[in-house]
N, C-alpha and C positions, 0 to 999 in steps of 0.2 A: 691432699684434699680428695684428692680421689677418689680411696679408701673411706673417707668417710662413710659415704651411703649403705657399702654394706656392711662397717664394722656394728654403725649403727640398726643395720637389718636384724644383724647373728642377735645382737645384745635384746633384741625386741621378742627374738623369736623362743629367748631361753625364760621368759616371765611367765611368771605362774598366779596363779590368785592369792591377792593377801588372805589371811586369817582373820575376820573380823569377829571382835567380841559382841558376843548377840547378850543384852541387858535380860535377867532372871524374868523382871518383871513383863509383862504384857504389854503389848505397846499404848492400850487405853491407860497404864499406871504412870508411866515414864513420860506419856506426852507434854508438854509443857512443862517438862522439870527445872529448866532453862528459863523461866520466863514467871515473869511478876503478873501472874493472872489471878481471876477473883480471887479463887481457892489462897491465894499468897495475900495479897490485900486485905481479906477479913480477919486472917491469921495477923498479919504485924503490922495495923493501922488500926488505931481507937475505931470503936464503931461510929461515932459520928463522921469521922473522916471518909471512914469509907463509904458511908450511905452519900456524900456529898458527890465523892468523886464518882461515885455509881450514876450520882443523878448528870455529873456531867457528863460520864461516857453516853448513856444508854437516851437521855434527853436534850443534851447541846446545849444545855445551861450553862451561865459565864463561868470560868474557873477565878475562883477566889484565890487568890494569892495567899492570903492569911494563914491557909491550911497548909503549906506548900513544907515548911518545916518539918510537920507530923508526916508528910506521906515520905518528905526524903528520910527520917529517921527511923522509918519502916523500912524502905527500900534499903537503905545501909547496913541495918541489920541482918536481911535476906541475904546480902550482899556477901555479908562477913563470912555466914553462914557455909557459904561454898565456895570461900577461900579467893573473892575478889578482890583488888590491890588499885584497879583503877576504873576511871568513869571516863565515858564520854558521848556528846552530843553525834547522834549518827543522822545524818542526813543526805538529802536529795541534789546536788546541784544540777545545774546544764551541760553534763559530764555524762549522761547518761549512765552513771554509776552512784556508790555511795561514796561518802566523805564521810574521816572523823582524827579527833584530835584528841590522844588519850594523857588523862591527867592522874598523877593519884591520889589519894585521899589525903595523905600527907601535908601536915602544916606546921608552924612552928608552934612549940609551947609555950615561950616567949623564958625559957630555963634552961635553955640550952639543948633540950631535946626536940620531939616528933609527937605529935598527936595525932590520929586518925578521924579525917571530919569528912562532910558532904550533907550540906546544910541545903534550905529550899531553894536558896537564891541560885545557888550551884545548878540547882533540879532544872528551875523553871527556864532560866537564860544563860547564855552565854556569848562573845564576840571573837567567834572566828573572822583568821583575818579575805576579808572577801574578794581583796584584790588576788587571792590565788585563785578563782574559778571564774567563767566567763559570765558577763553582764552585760554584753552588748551595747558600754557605752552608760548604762545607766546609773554606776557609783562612780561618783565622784572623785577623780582621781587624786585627790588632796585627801579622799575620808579613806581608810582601807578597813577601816570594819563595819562589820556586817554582824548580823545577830540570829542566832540560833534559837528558837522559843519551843519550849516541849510540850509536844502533841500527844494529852492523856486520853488518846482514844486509844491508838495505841500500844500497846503493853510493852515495859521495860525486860529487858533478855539479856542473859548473860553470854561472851563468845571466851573463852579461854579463861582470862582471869580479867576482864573488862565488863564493866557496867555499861552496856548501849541503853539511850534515850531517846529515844524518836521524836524528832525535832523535825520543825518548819525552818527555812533559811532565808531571809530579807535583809532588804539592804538597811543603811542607817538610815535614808530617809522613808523607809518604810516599803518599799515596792519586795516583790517576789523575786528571789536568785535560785528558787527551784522546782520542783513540780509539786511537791506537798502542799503548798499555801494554798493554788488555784485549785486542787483538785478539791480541799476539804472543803473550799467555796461551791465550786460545781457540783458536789454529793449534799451540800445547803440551801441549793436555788431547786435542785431539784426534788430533793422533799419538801419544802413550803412548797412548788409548784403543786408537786403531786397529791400533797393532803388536801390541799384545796379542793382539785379535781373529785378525787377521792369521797369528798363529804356529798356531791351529789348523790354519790353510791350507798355512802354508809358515814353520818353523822361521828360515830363511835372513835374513826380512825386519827391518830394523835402523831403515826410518823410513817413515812413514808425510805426505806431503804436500798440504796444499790447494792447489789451483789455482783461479786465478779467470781467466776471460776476460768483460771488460764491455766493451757496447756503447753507445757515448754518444753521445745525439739531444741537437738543440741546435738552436735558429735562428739567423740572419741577418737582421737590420735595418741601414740603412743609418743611417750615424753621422748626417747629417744631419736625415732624418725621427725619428730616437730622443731627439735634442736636444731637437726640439718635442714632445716628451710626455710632460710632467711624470711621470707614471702609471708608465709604462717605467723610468723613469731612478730614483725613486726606491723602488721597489716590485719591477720587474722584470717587470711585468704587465703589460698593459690595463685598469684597473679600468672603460672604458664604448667602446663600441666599438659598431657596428653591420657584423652581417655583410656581407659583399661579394657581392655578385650572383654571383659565381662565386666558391667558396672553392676544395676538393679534390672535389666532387661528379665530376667530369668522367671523375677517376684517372689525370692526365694527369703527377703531377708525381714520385709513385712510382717510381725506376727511370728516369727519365727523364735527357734532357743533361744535366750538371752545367753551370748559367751559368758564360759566362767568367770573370768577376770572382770569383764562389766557386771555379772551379778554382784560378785563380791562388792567392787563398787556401789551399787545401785545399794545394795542392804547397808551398806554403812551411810551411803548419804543420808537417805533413809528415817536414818535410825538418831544421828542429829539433826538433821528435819524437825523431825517428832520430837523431840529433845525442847528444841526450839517452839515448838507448836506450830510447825505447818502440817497441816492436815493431808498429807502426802496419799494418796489414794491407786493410784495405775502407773504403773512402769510399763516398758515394753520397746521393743524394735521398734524403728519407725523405715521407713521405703526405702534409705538408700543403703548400702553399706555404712556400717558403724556409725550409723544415726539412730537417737535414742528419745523416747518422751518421757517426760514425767506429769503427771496432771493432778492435783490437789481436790479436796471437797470445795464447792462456794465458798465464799466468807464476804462480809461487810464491804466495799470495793478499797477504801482506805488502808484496811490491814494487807487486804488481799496483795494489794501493789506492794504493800513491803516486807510480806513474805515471801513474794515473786525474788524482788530485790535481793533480799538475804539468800535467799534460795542459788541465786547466778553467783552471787560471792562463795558461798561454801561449797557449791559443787565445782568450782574453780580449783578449789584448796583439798579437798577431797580427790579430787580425780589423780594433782600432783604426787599426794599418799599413796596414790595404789597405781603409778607409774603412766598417768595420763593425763594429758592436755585437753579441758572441756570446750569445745570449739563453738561459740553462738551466734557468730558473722553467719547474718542469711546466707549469703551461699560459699561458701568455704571453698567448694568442690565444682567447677563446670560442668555440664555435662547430666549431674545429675541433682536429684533435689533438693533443695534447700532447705531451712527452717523457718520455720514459723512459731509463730505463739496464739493460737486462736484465745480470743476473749471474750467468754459466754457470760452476758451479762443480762439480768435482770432488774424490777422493781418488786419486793416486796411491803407490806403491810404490818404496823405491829399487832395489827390482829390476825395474822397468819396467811395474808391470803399473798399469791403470787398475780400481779395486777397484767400479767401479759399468759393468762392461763386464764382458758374459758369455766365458765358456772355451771349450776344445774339452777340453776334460773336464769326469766329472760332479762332482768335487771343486772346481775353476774356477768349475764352475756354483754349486755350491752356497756359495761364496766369496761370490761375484755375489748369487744373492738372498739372503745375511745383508745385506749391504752395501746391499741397495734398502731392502730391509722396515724396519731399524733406522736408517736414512734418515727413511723415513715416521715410522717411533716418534717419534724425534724431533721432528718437524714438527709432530707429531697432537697431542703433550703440548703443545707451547708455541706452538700455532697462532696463540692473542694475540697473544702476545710476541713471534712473528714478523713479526706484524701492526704491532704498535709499532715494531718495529726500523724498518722502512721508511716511518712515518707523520710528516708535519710539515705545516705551516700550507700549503704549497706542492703537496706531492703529493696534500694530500685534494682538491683543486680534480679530479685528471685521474683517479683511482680512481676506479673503479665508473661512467665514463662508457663508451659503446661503443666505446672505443678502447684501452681498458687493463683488467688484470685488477680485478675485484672487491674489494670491501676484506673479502671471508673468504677465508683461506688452504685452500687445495685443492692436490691434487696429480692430474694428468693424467699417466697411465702409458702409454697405448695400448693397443689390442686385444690383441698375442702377450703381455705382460709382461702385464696385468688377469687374460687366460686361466692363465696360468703361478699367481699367487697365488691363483685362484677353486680350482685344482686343487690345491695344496698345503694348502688351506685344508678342504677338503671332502672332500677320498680321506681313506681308513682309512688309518693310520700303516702297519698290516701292509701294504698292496697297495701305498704311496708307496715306503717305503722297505726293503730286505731288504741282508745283507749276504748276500757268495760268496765266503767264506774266504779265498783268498789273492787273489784279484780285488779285492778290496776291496767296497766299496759299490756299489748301483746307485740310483739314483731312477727311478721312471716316473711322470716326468713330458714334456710335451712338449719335443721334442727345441730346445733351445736354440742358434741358430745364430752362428757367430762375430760377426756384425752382426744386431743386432736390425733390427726393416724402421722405417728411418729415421723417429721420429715428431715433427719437429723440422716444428713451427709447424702441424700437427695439429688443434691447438686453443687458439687467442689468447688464448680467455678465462681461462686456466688459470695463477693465477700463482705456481706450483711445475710445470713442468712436466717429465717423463724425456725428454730429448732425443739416444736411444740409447747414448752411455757416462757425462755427466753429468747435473745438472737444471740447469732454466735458473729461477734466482728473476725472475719478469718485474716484479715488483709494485715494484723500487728506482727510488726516482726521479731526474730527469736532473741535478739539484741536488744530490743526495745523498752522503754521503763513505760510497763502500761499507761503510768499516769497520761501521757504524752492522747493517748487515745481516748479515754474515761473522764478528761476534763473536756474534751469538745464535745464527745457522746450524750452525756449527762446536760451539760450546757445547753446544745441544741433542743434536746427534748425537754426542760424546764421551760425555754422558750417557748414551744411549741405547745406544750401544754399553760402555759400562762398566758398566748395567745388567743387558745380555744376556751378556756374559762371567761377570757373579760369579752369574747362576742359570744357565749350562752348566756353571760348576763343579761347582756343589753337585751338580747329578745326574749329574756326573763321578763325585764324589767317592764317590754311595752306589751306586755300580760300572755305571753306563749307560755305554754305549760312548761313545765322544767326539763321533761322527761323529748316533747315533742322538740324544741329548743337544741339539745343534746344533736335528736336525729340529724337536725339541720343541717348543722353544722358537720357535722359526723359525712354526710352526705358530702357537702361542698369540699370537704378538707378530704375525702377518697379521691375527688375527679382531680385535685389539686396534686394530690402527689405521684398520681400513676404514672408518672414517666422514671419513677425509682426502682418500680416494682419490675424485674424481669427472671423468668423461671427458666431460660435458655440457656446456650452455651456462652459461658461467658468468652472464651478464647477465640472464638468466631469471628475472623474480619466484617462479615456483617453485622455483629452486635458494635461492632466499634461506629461503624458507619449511626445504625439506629440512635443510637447512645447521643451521638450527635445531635442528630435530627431532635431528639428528647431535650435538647437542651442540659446534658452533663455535662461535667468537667472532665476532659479526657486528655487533658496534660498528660505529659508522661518525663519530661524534666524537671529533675530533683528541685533545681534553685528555681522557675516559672513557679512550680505546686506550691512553696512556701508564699508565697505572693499570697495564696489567699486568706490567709489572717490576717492580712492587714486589707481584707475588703470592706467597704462601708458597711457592708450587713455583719462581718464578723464581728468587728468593731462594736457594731452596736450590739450586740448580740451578748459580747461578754461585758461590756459596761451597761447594760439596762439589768442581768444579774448577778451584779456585783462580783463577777468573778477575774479578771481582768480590766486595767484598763489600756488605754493607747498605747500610751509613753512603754509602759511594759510588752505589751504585744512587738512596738517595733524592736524592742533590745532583746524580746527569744528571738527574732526573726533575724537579726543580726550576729546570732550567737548561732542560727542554725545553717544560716552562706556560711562565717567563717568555718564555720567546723565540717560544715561539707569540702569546703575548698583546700581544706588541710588533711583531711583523708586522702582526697583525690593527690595530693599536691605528695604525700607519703609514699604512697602507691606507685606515682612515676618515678621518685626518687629511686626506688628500691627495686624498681623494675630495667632502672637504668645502670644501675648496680650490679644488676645479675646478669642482664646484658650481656656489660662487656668485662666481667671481670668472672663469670661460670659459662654463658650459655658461649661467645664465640671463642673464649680459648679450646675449651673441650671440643670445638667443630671443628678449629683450624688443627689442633693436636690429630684428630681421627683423620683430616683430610691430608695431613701431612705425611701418617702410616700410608696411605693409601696411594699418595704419589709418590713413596718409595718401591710401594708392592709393585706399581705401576713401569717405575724404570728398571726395577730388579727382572721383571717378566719381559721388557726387553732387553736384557742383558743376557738374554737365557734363552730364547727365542726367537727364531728369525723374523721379522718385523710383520709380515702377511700373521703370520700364526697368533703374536704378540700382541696385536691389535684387536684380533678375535677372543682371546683372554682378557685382557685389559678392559674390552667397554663397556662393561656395567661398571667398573670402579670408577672409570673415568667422569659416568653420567655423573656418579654419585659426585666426585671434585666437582664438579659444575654447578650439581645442586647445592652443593653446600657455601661454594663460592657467592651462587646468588642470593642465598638465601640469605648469610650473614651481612650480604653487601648491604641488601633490605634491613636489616635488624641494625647496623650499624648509622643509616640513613633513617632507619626510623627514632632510635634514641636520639641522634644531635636534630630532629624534628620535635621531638618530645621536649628538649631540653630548650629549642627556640620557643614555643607555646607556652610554656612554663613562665619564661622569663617574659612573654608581652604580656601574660596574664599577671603575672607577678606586680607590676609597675602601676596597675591598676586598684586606687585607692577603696571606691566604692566596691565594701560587702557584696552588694548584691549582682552587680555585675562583673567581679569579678568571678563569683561563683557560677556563673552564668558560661562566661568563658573559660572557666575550669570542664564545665559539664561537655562545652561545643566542639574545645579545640581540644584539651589535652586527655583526657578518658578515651577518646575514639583512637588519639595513636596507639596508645595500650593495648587495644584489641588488636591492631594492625602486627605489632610487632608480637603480639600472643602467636598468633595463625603463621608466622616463620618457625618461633620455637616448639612450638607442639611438633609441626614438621620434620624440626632436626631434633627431636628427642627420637623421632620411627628412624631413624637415618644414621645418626651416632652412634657408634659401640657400648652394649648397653654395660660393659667392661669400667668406659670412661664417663659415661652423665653423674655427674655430683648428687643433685637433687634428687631424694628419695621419689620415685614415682607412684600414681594414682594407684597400681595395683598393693604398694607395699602399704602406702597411707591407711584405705579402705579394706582389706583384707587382713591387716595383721593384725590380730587385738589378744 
């Protein structure tokens, strides 16, 4: 065992870049090859079918089942076409991954042979069995299926010789078992919100869309060095590691060459990306050693999240190919940065306009700040819950360290947009606003230029930040299934903006001008949420302090933070727009202790593991050479001399004695924490007790081995260390 580490080093260090086949065509020809998009639909679906299904992607009109036949014997076709054998429903559950169950075309003839079928019924539904993924209680443990119904917003894709369908996942009696269902609710409440709002601006407007553009950091390990570390492979982590004489200190890796062996990588991901139809746009270094991003163009937020999704699966399978393990545990690596997923999202207009991007008029303008201010309303109400959305056993590790935003939700506006609301907030109504008869309105406030002055990265620590026409949520982690983020995001701000519509009515209604009414409110909902807005450091113990005083959420434990979905306001929040209700909220909340408490509960396992079966054999083996060297020097030496030889080895037997004694008293402490947490029925506090008692021995027993990894002969440590991990590629 020994030998492993470095048989597996030499084998690491003799790889070279694969050969990736670069496609003739251009990559605008190849995009989407993969993938049942318009260009395929008007080709092999009658034309009424497809104008129908057009109307339902592009207007949210009911899908008609009736048609379902015609669109699957189009898609089967396509199917044939590139040599596909099987279908199946690909979905979201509370797995933070994807699920699917491949079946194939094949049926009987009822003559003793095989036909080749995939009929509408096939297309539209199907009943996965539901007791394999988490429900928190909410299927019926007598029912074990569950039903998969296909989401034609989304476009069907081919992976190898599999037909994927992008499906929604509920239970039998109808509730949600994954993020699809609630999101394409929460992407529904918030365009009926926003058209509404919208038609004070502009009558014309008919739909209202989120866009999401995410940025996805990720490491690279070589397959061979990830083998030898139990830690990695089965956690996703490091659980013991000693820093590397040279980590990212330098700033050398940021921006820097992309290695051959990850370009090669990167062009082939790439290039099935594109295949696929994600709009794959910026590669590049990212801050730490052998961390990496890749960033996509905008898209729709629906697709956007399950091209994110496909995206984390094939670059898993990809990186395998070209001899690497694609790492997206927020923090992999102690010491130095994590990943993230920042999620820059917007609203747009079907009449083109982007509703969080200022005008060249004062109506425009004043379109633009409804559209920030009840942004923030939003954000400022469920600042929690915002908090929770992004939170799990993984990303509290890289929050609130100096590399990522803070675990309280803040919003970073910049200097012109700060001065814009300090002035709408503090001028007299009379001096702000005046009407001039057939001119219409005027505001005096400062003149709003068609580009705000760029304030995109501004300020890091801020993780809601305005990044001149959208915000950029920075706080979502690299593991994370957007949806988780985009259904509270979008939720809160339909509220917020269906809150601010039905009071401009009413002082519509008791005869304020429509435009004067707007201001009002505009005004009172600034002073209201200004405890969200902060342009400072976010790392600063004194923002923690402020942050307080403001009335945020400044939990910083995993299992506490999920507590606030199930607050009276969240509550009401997602049952008044029908995007959640109760019964559902408490079974993710149940589904997200236990799967916190089973990470954590993995983690000690495997850390108990390494313990005492790598980390103290290999101290007591080195300390053992060491009290031979020890009595051999006096056996050779007269004892005065001997003694002066011998006592740095000696310290080291000592140190090492104590140190393992620590390490051996902190695992059977680990293992007692464990087991009183273990006995403990209730989800949520048991995850509670997960987070108090058994996570903080880990760190304890970490800060021994890092220790004796400087101390060990670097001859005998098993585990590949930080400098081989992050430097070999």
């Amino acid at each position: 065992m020994a030998n492993l580490r470095f048989e597996v080093v030499a084998e690491a260090f003799k790889k070279k870049p694969l050969d990736v086949i670069t496609p003739v065509e251009r990559p605008s020809e190849f995009f989407g090859k993969n993938v049942f998009n318009r260009a395929k639909m008007y080709k092999y679906l009658p034309r009424d079918v497809y104008e129908q299904l057009v109307d339902v992607i592009d207007n949210g009109t009911r899908l008609d089942r009736s048609f379902a036949d015609a669109v699957a014997t189009g898609i089967k076709q396509w199917a044939n076409e590139n040599g596909v054998t099987h279908y199946t429903h690909w979905f979201q559950p509370l797995t933070e991954g994807t699920a699917e169950k491949h079946d194939a075309f094949i049926e009987h003839d009822g003559k003793g042979g095989m036909i080749e079928e995939f009929s509408g019924k096939l297309l539209v539904q199907q009943e996965p069995d539901a007791s394999s993924f988490p429900s928190g209680g909410i299927r019926n443990t007598f029912e074990a299926r569950g039903y998969s119904a296909w989401d034609p917003t989304s476009p069907v894709f081919i992976i190898d010789d599999t037909l994927c369908i992008p499906t929604i996942f509920i239970s039998y009696t109808g509730e949600a078992l994954d993020y699809k269902a609630p999101l394409l609710r929460a992407l529904h409440a918030v365009n009926v919100a926003a058209t509404e709002v919208c038609h004070y601006f502009d009558p014309e407007v008919k739909k209202v869309t989120s866009n999401l553009g995410w940025e996805q950091e990720y490491f690279l390990v070589d397959a061979d060095l990830y083998s030898a570390r139990p830690d990695l492979m089965l956690t996703g982590r490091t659980l013991m590691g000693h820093d590397s004489a040279k980590n990212q200190q330098m700033d050398d890796h940021y921006f820097g060459t992309i290695p051959e062996r990850v370009q090669a990588f990167m062009k082939d991901l790439e290039i099935q990306a594109l295949e696929l139809g994600i709009p794959c746009k910026t590669r590049h270094n990212e801050v730490a050693p052998n961390q990496f991003e890749l960033a996509p163009i905008f898209e729709e937020t629906n697709l956007a999240v399950d091209h994110n999704m496909l995206l984390m699966s094939l670059m898993k399978k990809v990186a395998r190919k070209h001899g690497f393990r694609a790492l997206l545990h927020e923090k992999p690596f102690a010491g130095i940065n994590g990943s993230g997923k920042h999620n820059n999202w917007s609203l747009s207009t079907d009449t083109g306009v982007l509703l969080h991007g200022p005008g060249k008029t004062p109506k425009a303008n004043l379109r633009f700040v409804t559209f920030i201010v009840e942004t923030l309303m939003g954000v400022y109400k469920h600042n929690g819950l915002l908090k929770a959305s992004i939170m799990s056993a993984t990303n509290a590790h890289r929050l609130g360290a100096n590399e990522a935003p803070p675990a309280i939700i803040s919003s970073f506006l910049g200097k012109q947009l700060s001065d814009l609301l300090d002035h709408i907030e503090k001028s007299d109504k009379k001096d702000l606003f005046n009407v001039a008869g057939k001119q219409g309105f005027k505001m005096d406030i400062p003149e709003i230029p068609e580009l705000l002055i760029d304030n995109t990265d501004r300020n890091r620590t801020s993780p809601f930040a305005f990044t001149g026409n959208r915000f950029e949520f920075r706080a979502v982690g690299s593991e994370a299934n957007c949806a988780s983020a985009m259904i509270v995001l979008n939720t809160a701000v339909a509220e917020a903006l269906t809150d601010f519509k039905t009071r401009v009515d009413a002082l519509i209604a008791k005869g304020e001008d429509q435009t004067s009414a707007i201001v009002d409110i505009i005004r009172e909902d600034v002073k209201t949420c200004k405890p969200i807005h902060f342009d400072g450091n976010g790392y600063s113990e004194e923002w923690v302090e402020e942050a307080n005083k403001r009335g945020l959420d400044c939990d910083t434990s995993c299992p506490v933070i999920f507590e606030r979905y199930l607050d009276e306001e969240s509550i009401k929040m997602f049952e008044s727009m029908n995007v959640m209700q109760k019964n559902e909220l408490e079974a993710r909340n149940e589904v997200k202790w236990e799967t916190y408490t089973k990470k954590i509960q993995i983690e000690a396992r495997v850390m108990g593991d390494l313990s005492m079966n790598h980390i103290i054999p290999v101290a007591t083996h080195y300390q053992s050479q060491l009290a031979r060297n020890v009595q051999s020097m006096y056996d050779i030496f007269p004892d005065e001399k001997a003694a002066l030889l011998t006592s740095r080895n000696k310290k080291i037997i000592e140190e090492i004695a104590e140190r393992t004694q620590k390490i051996e008293t902190g695992v059977e402490e680990l293992v007692t924490a464990r087991k009183v947490a273990n006995k403990i029925e209730d989800e949520h506090i048991k995850a509670i007790a997960y987070h108090d008692t058994v996570a903080p021995k880990m760190e304890e027993i970490r800060i021994q081995i890092d220790k004796l990894e400087l101390i060990v002969a670097d001859e005998l440590w098993t585990l590949p260390k930080y400098r081989e991990l992050l430097f070999i590629r």
